[in-house]
Biotite code that builds the C-alpha atoms (Angstrom):
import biotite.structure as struc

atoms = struc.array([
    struc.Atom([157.491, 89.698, 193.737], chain_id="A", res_id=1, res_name="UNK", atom_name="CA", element="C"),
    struc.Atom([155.116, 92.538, 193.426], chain_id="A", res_id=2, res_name="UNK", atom_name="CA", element="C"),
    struc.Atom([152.886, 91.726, 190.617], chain_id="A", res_id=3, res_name="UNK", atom_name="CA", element="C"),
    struc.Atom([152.400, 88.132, 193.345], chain_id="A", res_id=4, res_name="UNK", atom_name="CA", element="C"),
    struc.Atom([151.426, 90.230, 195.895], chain_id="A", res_id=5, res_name="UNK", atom_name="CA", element="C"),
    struc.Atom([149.428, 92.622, 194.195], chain_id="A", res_id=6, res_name="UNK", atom_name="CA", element="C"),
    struc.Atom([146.927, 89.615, 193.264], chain_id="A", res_id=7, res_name="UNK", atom_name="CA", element="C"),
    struc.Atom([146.611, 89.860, 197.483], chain_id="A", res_id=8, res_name="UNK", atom_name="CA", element="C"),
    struc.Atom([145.002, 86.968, 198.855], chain_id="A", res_id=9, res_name="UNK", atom_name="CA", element="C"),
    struc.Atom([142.491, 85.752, 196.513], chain_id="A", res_id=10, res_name="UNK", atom_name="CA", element="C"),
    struc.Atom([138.832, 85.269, 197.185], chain_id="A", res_id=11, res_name="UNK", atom_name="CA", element="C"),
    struc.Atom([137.733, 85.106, 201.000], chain_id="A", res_id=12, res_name="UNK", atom_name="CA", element="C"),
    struc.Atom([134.079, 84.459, 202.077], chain_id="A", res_id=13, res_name="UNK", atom_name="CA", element="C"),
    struc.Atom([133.036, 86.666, 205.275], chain_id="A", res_id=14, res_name="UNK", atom_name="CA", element="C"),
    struc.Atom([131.569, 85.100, 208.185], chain_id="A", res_id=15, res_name="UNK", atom_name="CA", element="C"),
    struc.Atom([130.919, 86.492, 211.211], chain_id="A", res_id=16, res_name="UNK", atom_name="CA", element="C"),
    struc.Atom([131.523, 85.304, 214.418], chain_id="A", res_id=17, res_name="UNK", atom_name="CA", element="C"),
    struc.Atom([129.542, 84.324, 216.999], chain_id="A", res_id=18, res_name="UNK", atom_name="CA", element="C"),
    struc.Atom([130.007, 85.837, 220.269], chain_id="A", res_id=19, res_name="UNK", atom_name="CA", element="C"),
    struc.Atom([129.952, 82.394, 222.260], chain_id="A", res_id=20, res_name="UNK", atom_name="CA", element="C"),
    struc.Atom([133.253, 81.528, 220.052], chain_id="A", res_id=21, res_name="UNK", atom_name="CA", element="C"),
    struc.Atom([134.886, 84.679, 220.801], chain_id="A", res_id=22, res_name="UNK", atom_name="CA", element="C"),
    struc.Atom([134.347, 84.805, 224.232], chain_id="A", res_id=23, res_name="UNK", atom_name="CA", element="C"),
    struc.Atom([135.131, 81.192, 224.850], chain_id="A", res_id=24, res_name="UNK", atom_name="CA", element="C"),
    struc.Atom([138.887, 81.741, 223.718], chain_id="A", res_id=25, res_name="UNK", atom_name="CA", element="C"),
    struc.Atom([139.694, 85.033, 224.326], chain_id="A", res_id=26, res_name="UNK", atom_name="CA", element="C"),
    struc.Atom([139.683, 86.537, 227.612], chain_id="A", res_id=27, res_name="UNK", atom_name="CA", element="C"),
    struc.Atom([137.707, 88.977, 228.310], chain_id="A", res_id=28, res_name="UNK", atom_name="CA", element="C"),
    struc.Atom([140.214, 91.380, 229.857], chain_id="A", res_id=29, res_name="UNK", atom_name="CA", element="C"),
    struc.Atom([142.537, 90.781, 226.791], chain_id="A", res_id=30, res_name="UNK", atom_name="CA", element="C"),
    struc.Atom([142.012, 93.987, 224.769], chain_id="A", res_id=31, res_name="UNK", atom_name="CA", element="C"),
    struc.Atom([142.439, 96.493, 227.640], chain_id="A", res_id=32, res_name="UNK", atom_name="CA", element="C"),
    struc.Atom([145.857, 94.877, 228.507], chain_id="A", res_id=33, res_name="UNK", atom_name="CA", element="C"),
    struc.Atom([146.397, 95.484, 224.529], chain_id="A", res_id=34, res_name="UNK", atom_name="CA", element="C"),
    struc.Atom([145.771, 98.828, 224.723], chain_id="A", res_id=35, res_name="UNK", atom_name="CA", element="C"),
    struc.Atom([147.564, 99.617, 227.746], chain_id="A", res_id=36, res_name="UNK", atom_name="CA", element="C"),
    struc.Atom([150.650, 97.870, 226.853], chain_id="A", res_id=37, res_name="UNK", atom_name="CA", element="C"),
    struc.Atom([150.350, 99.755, 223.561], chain_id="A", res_id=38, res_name="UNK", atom_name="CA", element="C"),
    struc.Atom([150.681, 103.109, 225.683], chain_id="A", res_id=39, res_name="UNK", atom_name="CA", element="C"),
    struc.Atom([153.582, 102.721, 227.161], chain_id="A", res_id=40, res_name="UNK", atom_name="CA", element="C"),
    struc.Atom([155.248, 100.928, 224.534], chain_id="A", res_id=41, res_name="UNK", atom_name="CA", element="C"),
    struc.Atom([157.720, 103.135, 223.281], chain_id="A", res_id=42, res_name="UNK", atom_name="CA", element="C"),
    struc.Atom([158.971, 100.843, 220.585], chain_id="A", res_id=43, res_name="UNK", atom_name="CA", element="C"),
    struc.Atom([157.705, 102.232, 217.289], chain_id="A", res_id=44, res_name="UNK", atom_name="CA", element="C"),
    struc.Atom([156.591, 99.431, 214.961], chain_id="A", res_id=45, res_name="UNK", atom_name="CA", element="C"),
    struc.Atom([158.218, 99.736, 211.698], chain_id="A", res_id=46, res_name="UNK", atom_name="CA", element="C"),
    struc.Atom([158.015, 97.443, 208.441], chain_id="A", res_id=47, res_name="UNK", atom_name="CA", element="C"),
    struc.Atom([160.042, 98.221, 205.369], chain_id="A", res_id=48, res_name="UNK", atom_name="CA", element="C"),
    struc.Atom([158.373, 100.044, 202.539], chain_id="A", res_id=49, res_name="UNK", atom_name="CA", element="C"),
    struc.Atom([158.342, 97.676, 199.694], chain_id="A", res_id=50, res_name="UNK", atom_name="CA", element="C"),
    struc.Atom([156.516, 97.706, 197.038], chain_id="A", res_id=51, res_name="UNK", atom_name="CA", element="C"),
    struc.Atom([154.903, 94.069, 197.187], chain_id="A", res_id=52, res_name="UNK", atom_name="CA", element="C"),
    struc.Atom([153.847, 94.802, 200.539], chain_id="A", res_id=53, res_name="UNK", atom_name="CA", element="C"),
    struc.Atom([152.381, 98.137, 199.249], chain_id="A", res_id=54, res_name="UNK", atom_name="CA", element="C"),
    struc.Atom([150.567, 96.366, 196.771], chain_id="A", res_id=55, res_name="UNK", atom_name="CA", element="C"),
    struc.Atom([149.462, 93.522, 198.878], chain_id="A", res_id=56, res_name="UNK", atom_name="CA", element="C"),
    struc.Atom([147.594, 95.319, 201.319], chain_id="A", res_id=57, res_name="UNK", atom_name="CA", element="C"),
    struc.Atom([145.852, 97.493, 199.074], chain_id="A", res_id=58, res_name="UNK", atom_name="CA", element="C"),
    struc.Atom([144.677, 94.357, 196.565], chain_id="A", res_id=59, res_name="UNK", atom_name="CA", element="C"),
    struc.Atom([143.204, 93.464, 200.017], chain_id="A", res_id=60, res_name="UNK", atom_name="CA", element="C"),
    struc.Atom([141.165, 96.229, 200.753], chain_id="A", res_id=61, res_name="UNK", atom_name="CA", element="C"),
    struc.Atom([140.165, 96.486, 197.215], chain_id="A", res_id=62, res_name="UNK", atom_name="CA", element="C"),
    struc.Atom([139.496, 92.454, 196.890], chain_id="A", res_id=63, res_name="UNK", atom_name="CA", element="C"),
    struc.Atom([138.111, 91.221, 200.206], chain_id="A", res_id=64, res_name="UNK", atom_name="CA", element="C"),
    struc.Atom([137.597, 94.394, 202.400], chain_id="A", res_id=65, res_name="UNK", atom_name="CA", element="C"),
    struc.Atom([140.473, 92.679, 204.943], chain_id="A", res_id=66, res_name="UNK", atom_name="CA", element="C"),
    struc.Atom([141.839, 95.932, 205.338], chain_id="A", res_id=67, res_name="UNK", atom_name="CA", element="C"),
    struc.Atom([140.267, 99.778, 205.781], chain_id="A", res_id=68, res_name="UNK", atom_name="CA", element="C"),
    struc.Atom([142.874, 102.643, 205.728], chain_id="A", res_id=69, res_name="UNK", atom_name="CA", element="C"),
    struc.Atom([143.367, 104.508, 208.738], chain_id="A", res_id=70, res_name="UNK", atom_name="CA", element="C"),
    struc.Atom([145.392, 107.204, 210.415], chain_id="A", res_id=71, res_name="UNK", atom_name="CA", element="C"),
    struc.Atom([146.004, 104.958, 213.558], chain_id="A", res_id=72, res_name="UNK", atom_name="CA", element="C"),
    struc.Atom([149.203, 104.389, 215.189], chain_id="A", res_id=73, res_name="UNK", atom_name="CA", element="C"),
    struc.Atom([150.631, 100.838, 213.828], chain_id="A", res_id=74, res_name="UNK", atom_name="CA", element="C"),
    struc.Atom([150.148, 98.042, 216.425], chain_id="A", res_id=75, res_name="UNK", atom_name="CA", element="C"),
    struc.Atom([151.628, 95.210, 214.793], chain_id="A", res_id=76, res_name="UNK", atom_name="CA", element="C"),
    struc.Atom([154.703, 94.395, 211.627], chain_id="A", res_id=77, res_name="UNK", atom_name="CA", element="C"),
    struc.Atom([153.596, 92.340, 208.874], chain_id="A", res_id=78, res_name="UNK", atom_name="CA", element="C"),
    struc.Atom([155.384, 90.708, 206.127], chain_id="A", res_id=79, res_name="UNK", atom_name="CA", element="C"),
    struc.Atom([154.527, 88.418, 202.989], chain_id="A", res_id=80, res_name="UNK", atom_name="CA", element="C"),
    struc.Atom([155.427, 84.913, 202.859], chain_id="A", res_id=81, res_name="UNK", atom_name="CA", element="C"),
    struc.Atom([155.224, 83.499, 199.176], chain_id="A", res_id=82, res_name="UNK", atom_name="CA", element="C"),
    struc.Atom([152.862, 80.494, 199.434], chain_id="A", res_id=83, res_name="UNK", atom_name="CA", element="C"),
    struc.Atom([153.404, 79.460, 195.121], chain_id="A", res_id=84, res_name="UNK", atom_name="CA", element="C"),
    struc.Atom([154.157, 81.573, 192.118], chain_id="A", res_id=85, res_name="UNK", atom_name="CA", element="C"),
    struc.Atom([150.068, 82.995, 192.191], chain_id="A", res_id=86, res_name="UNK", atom_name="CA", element="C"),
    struc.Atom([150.074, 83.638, 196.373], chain_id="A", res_id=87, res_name="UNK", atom_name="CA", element="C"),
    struc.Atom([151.350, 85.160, 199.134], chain_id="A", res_id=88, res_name="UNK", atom_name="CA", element="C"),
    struc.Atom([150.617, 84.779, 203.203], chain_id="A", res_id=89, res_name="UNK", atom_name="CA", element="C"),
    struc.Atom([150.391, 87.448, 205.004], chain_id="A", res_id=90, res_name="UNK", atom_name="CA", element="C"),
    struc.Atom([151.321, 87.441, 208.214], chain_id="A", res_id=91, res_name="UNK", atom_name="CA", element="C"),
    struc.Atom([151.352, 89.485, 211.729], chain_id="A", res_id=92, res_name="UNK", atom_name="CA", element="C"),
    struc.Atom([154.450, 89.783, 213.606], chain_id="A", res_id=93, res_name="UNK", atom_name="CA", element="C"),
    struc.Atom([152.414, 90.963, 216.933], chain_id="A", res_id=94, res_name="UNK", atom_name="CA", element="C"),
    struc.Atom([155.553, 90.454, 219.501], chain_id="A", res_id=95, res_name="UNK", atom_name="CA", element="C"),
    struc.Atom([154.671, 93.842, 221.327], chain_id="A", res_id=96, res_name="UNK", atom_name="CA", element="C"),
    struc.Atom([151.052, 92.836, 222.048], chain_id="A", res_id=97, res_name="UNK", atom_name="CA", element="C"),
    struc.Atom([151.966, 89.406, 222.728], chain_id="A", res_id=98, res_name="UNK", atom_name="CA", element="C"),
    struc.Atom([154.545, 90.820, 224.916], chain_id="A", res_id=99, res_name="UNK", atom_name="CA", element="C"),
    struc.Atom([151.359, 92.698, 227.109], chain_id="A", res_id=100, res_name="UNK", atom_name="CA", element="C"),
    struc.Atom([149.945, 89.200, 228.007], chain_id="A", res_id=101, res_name="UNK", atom_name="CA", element="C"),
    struc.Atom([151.330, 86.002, 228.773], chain_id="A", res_id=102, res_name="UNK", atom_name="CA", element="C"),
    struc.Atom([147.874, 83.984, 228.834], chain_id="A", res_id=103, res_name="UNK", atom_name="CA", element="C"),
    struc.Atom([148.062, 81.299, 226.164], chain_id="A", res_id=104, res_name="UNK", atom_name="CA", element="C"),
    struc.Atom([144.878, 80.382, 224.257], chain_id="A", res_id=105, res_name="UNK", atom_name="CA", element="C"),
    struc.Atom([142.436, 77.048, 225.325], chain_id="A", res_id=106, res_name="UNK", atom_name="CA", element="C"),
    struc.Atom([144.601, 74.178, 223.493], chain_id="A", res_id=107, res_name="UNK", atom_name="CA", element="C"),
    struc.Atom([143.081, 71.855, 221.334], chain_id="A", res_id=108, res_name="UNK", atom_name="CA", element="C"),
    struc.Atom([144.283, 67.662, 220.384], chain_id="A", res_id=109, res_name="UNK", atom_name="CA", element="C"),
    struc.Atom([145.769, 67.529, 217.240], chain_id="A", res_id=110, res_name="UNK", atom_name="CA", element="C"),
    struc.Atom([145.718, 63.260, 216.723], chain_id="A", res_id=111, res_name="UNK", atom_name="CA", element="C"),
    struc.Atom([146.776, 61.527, 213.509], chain_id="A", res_id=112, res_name="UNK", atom_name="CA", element="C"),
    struc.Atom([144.100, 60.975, 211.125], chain_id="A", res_id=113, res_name="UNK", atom_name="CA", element="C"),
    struc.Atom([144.669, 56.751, 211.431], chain_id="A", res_id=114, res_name="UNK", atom_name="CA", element="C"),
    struc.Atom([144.137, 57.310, 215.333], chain_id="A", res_id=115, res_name="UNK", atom_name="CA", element="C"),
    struc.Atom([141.021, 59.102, 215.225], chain_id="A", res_id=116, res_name="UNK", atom_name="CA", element="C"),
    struc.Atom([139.487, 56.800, 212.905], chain_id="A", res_id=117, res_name="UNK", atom_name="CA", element="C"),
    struc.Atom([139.938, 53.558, 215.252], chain_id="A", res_id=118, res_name="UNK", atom_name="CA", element="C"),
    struc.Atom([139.427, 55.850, 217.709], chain_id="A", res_id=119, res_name="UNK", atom_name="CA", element="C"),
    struc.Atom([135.820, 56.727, 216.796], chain_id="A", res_id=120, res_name="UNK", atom_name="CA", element="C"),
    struc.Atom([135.304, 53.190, 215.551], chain_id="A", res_id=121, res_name="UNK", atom_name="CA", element="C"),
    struc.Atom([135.704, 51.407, 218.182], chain_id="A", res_id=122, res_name="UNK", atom_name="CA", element="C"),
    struc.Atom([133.127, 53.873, 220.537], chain_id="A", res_id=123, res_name="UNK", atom_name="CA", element="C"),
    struc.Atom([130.609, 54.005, 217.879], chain_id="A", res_id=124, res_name="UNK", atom_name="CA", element="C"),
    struc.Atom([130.188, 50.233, 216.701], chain_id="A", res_id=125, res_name="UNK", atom_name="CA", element="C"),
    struc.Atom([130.054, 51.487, 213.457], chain_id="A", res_id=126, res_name="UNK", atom_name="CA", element="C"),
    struc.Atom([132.423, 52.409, 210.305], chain_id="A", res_id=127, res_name="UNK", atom_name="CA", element="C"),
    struc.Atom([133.852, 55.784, 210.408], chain_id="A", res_id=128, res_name="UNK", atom_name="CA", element="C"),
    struc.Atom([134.816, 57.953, 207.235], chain_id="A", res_id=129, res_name="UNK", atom_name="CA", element="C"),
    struc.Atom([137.456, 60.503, 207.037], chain_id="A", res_id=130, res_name="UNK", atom_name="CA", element="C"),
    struc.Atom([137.807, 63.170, 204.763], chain_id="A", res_id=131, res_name="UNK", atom_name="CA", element="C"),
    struc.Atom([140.155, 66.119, 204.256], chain_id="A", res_id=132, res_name="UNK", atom_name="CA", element="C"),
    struc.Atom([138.475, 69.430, 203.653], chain_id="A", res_id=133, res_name="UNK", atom_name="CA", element="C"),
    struc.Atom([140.682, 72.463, 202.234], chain_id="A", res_id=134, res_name="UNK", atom_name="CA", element="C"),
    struc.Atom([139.307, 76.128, 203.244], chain_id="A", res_id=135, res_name="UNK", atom_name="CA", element="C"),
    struc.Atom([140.724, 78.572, 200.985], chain_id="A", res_id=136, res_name="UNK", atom_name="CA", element="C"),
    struc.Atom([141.731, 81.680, 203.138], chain_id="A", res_id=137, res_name="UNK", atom_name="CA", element="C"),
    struc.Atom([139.982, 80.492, 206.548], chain_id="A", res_id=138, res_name="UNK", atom_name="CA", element="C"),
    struc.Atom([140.962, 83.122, 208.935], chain_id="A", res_id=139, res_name="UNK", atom_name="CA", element="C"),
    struc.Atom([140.787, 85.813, 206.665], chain_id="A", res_id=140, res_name="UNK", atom_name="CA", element="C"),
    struc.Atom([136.960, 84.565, 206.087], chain_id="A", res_id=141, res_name="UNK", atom_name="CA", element="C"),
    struc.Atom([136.274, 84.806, 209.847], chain_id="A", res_id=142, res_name="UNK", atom_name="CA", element="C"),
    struc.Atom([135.561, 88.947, 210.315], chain_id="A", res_id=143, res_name="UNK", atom_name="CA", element="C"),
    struc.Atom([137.059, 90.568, 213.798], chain_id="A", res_id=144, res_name="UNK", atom_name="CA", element="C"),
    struc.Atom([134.759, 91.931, 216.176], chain_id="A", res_id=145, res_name="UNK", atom_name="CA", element="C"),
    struc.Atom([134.587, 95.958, 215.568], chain_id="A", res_id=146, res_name="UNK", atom_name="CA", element="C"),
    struc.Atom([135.998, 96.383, 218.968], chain_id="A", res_id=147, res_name="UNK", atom_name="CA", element="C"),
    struc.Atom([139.148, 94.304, 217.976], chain_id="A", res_id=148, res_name="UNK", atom_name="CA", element="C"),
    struc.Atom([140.214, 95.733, 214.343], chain_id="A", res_id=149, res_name="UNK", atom_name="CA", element="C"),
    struc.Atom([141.815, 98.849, 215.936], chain_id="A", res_id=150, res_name="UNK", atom_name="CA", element="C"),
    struc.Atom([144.501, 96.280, 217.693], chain_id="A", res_id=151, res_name="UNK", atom_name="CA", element="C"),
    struc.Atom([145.795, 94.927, 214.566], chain_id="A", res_id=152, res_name="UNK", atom_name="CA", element="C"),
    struc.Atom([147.132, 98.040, 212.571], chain_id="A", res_id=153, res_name="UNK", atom_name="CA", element="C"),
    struc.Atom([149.549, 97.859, 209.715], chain_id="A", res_id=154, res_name="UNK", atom_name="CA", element="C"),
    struc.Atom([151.096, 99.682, 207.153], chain_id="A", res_id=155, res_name="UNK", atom_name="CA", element="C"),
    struc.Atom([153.857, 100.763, 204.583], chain_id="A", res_id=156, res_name="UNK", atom_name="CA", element="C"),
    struc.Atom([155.046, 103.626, 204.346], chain_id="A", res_id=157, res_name="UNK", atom_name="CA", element="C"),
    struc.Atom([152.412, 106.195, 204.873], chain_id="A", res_id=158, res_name="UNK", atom_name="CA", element="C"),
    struc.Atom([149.703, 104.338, 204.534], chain_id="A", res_id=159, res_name="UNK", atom_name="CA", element="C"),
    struc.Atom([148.506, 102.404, 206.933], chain_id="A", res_id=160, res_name="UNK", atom_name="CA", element="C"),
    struc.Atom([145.215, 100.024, 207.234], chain_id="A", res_id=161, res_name="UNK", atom_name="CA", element="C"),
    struc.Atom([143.193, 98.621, 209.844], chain_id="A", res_id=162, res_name="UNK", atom_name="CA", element="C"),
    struc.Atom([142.763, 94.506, 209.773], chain_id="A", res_id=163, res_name="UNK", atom_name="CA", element="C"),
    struc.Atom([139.128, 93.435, 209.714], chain_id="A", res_id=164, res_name="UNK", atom_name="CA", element="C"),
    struc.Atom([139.697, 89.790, 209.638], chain_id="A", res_id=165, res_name="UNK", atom_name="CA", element="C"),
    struc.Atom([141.393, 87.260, 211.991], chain_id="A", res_id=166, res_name="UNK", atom_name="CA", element="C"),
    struc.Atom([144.845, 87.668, 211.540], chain_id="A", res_id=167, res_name="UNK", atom_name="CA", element="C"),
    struc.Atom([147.695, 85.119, 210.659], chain_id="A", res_id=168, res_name="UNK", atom_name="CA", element="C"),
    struc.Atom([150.354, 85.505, 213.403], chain_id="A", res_id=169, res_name="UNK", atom_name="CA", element="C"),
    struc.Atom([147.736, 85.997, 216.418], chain_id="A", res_id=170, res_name="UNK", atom_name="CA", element="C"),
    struc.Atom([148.282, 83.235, 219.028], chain_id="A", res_id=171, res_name="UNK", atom_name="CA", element="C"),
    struc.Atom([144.339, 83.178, 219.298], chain_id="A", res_id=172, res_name="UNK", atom_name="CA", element="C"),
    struc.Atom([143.781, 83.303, 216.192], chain_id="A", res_id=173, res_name="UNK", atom_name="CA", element="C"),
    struc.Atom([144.066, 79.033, 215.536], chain_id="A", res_id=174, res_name="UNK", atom_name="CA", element="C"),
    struc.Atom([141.688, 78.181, 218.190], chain_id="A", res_id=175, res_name="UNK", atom_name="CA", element="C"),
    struc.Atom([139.137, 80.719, 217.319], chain_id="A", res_id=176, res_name="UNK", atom_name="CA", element="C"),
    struc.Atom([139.236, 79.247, 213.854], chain_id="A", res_id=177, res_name="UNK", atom_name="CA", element="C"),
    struc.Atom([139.142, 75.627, 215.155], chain_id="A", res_id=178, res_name="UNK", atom_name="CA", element="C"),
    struc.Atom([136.001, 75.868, 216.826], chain_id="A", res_id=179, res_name="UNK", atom_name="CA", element="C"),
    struc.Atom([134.150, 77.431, 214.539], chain_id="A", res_id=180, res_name="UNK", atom_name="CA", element="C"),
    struc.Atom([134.859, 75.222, 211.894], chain_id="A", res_id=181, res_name="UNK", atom_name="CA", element="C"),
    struc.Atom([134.150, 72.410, 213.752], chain_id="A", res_id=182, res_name="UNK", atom_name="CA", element="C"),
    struc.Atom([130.319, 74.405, 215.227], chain_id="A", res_id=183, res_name="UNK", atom_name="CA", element="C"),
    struc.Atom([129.897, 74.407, 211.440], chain_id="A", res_id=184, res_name="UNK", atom_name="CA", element="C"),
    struc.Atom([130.786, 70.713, 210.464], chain_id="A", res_id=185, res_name="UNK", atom_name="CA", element="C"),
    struc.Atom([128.459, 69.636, 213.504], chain_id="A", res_id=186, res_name="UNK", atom_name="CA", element="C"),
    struc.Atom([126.176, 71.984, 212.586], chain_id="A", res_id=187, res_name="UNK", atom_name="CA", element="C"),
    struc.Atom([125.802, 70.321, 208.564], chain_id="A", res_id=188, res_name="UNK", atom_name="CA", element="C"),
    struc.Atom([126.191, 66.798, 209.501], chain_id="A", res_id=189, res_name="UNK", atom_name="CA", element="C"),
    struc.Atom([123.306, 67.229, 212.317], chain_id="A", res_id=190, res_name="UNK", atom_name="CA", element="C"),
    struc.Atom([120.860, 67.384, 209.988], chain_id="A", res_id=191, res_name="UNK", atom_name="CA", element="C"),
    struc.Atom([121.456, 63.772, 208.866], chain_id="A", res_id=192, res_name="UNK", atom_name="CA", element="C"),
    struc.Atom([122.082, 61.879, 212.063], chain_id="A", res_id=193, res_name="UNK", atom_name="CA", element="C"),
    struc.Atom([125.673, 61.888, 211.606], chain_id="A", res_id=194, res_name="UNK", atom_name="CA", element="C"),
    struc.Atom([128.704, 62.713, 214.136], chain_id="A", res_id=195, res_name="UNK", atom_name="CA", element="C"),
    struc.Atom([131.541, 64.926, 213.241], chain_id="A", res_id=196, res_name="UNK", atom_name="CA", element="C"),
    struc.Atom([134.766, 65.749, 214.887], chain_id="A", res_id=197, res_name="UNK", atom_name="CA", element="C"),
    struc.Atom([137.323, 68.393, 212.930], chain_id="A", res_id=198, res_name="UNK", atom_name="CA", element="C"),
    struc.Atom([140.512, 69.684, 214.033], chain_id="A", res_id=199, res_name="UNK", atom_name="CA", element="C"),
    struc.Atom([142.726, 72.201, 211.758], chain_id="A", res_id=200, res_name="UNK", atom_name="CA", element="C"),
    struc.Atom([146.442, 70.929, 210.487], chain_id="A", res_id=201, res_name="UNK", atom_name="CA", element="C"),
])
């Protein structure tokens, strides 16, 4: 529906990332093999001008700068997944430059929330509390490197747009956001003596 998608994605905060996070899941050779795959890719990427995806990626630019217009070459698809009757998820479709690497990213435990609890209870002596924290818009809070935005280009129609936030879709994407949430948590809950542990469902 394209008065949905032309709310975009709501509010995102803008964080940027630490270099020690970046460079701990993504390999440092990655973005050449990107751009050389791109090269010879002959495949042009094409995404069907509607008009909710029209107006979703220009409430975007306009809302949370998650997008800048450019006259790039498109990299990546993208199409909008309705989350409820206020949202949409947009998401990457980046099989050609998942196609130039078959590295997979560092993989992190995913337990059930009753098994980390005794888990961590019976190591630390001590009761444990669990709670669930909702981030609205996560990745698209987490700002791309400036050498990484020209990887992830999109577009409808004519226009197209440049992502400037971790995109939904990238295979990296999940464990670049799990570890810096979970820096962050540590980071709080330091300050008063207290342990943390997060993962991302």
């Amino acid at each position: 529906d394209e008065e949905v998608a032309a709310q975009g994605l709501g509010e995102a905060g803008s964080v940027h990332l630490g270099d020690s996070i970046w460079n701990s899941c993504v390999p440092k050779d990655l973005r050449k093999r990107y751009e050389a795959h791109m090269k010879e890719a002959t495949q042009e990427i094409r995404d069907k001008p509607e008009a909710a995806l029209g107006a979703m990626l220009e409430s975007v630019r306009v809302i949370t700068r998650g997008t800048k217009r450019t006259s790039a070459k498109r990299t990546v698809s993208v199409f909008l997944k309705p989350k409820n009757e206020e949202k949409c998820c947009l998401i990457l479709n980046p099989k050609i430059l998942h196609g130039a690497d078959r590295r997979r990213p560092p993989r992190f435990i995913l337990p059930r929330l009753e098994q980390l609890g005794r888990w961590l209870a019976s190591i630390i002596g001590a009761p444990v509390y669990l709670t669930k924290l909702d981030l609205q818009n996560c990745y698209w809070s987490i700002r791309l490197p400036r050498s990484w935005r020209r990887m992830f280009v999109i577009g409808n129609g004519r226009k197209r747009y440049r992502i400037t936030r971790l995109p939904f879709g990238w295979r990296y994407s999940p464990v670049i956001c799990q570890k810096l949430v979970q820096k962050l948590v540590a980071k709080g809950l330091r300050k008063v003596k207290a342990l943390a542990w997060t993962y991302l469902d």
